[in-house]
C-alpha distance (Angstrom), angle and dihedral (degrees) to the residues before:
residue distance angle dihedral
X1 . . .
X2 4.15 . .
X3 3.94 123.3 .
X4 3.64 113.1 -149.3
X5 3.71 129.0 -174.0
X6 3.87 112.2 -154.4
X7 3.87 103.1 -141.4
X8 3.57 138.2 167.8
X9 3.74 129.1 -145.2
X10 4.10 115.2 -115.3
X11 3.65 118.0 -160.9
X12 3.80 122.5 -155.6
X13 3.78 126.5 -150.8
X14 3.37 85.7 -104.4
X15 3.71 91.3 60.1
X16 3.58 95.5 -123.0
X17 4.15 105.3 136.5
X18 4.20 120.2 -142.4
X19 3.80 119.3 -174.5
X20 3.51 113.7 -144.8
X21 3.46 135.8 -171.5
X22 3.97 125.9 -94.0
X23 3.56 99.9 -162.2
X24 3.98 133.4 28.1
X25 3.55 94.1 -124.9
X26 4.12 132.8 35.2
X27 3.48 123.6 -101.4
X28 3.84 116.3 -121.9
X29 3.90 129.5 -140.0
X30 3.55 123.9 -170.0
X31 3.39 127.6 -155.9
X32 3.91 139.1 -174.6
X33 3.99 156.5 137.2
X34 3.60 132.2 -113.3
X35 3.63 126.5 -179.1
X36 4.11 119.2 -128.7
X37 3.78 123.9 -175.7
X38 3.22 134.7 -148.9
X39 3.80 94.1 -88.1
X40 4.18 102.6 54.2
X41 3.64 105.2 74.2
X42 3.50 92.6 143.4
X43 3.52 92.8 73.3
X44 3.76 93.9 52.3
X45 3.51 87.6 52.9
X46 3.86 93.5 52.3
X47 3.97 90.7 55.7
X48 3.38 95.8 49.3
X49 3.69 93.6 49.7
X50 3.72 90.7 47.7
X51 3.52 96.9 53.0
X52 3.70 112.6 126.8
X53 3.96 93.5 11.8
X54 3.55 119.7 114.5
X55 3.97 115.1 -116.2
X56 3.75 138.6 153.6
X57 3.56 117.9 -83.7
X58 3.50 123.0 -164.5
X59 3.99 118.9 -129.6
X60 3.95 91.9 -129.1
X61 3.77 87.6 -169.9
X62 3.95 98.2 66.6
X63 3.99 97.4 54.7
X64 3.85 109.6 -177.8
X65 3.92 115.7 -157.8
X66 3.50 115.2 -148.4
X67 3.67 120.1 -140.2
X68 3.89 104.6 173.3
X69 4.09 112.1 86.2
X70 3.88 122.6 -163.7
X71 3.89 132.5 86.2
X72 3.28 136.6 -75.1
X73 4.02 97.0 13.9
X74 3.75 119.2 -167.5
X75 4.28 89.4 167.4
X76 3.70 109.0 43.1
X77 4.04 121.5 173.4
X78 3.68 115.9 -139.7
X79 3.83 149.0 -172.8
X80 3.56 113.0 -77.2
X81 4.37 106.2 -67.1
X82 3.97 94.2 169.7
X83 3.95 84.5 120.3
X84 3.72 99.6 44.2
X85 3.92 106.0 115.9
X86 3.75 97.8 -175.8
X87 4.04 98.2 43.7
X88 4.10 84.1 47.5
X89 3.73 99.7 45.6
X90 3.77 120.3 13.8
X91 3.85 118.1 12.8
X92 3.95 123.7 97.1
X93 3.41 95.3 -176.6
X94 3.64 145.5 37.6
X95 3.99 129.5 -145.7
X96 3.96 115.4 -138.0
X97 3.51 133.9 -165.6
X98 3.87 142.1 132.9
X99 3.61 121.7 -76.9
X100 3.88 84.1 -133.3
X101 3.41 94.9 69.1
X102 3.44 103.8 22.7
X103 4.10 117.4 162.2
X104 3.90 87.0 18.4
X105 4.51 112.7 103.1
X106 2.73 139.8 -80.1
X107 3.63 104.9 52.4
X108 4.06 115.5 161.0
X109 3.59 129.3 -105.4
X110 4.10 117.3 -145.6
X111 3.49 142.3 171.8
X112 3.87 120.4 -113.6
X113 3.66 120.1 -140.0
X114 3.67 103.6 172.8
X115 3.66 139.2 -10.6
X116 4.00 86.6 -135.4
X117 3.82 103.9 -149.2
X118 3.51 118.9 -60.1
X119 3.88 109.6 -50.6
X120 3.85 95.2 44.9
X121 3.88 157.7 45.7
X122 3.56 133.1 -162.2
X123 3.85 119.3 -151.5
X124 3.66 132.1 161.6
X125 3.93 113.1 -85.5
X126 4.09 116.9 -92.5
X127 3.60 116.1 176.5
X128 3.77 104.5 -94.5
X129 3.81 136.0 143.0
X130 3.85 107.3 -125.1
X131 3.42 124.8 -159.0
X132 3.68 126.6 179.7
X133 3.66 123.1 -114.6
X134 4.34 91.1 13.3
X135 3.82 98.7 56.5
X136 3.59 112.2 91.3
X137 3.86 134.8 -173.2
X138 3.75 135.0 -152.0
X139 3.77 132.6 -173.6
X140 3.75 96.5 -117.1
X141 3.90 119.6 -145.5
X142 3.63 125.7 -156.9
X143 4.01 104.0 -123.5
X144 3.89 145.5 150.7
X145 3.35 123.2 -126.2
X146 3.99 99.8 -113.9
X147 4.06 102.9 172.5
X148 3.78 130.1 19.4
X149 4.18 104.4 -176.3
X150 3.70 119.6 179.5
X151 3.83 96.7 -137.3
X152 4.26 98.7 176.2
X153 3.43 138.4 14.7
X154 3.50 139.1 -171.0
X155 3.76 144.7 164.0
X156 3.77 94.1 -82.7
X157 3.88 106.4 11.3
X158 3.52 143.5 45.4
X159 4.20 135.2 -159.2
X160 4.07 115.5 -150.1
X161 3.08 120.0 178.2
X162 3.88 122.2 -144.1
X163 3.64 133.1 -150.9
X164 4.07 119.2 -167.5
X165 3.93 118.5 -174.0
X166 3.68 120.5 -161.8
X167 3.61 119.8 -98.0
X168 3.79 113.6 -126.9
X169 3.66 115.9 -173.1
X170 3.82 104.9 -143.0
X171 3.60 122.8 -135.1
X172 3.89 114.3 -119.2
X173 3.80 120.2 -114.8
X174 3.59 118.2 -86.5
């Protein structure tokens, strides 16, 4: 995950140069590997129809363990996310799915309302089966696919490597 702070370079009369920032808050990229074989072109297919869209990405770094179980959960408790900048600060929703079949669809899209101190989030209620211990829970960030790059190949597998950029929705001119 990179932070990036678009800034532009102000120049005085004095000719003393300040960067300031553009934006309030940084702009995140994420990027990261997966490994295809020879069998799964429907995947590759999928990215390359998806590139450009907006979608939800999930921050893969800030892994959230569930340990409530029941349907339908609005109040779940969790592993410990005290240290989890994204969920804290910037993400309005989290991606679930089961740690069984984790990278396989579909995984579940819901709303955050709170990151309720440490050992707990609340989000609106989607219908979903947790189970403690095997639901997980990722800050999702809305991205576009900007750069799918074939970095290895082999006879039965194949490493891309994918590049999401944060989707900003720009206000409109006054």
């Amino acid at each position: 995950m990179n932070y990036s702070w678009l800034t532009s370079l102000i120049a005085s009369q004095r000719y003393k140069e300040q960067r300031k920032a553009l934006r309030d808050r940084p702009i995140r990229t994420e990027t990261f590997n997966i490994f295809l074989d020879n069998q799964s072109p429907t995947i590759f297919n999928a990215l390359i129809k998806c590139l450009q869209l907006v979608m939800y990405v999930p921050i893969y770094t800030e892994k959230i363990i569930c340990k409530s179980s029941g349907s339908d959960l609005s109040h779940i408790d969790t592993s410990d996310n005290s240290k989890y900048y994204n969920l804290k600060n910037y993400s309005d929703k989290v991606i679930i799915t089961d740690a069984r079949q984790l990278g396989q669809f579909p995984a579940s899209v819901a709303y955050l309302i709170s990151a309720v101190g440490n050992t707990s989030i609340d989000i609106y209620a989607i219908t979903y089966e947790y189970e403690a211990g095997q639901t997980l829970l990722f800050p999702a960030m809305p991205a576009k696919l900007t750069s799918l790059k074939k970095v290895f190949e082999s006879t039965k597998l194949s490493t891309y490597e994918l590049t999401f950029d944060e989707f900003v929705e720009e206000a409109a001119p006054l």
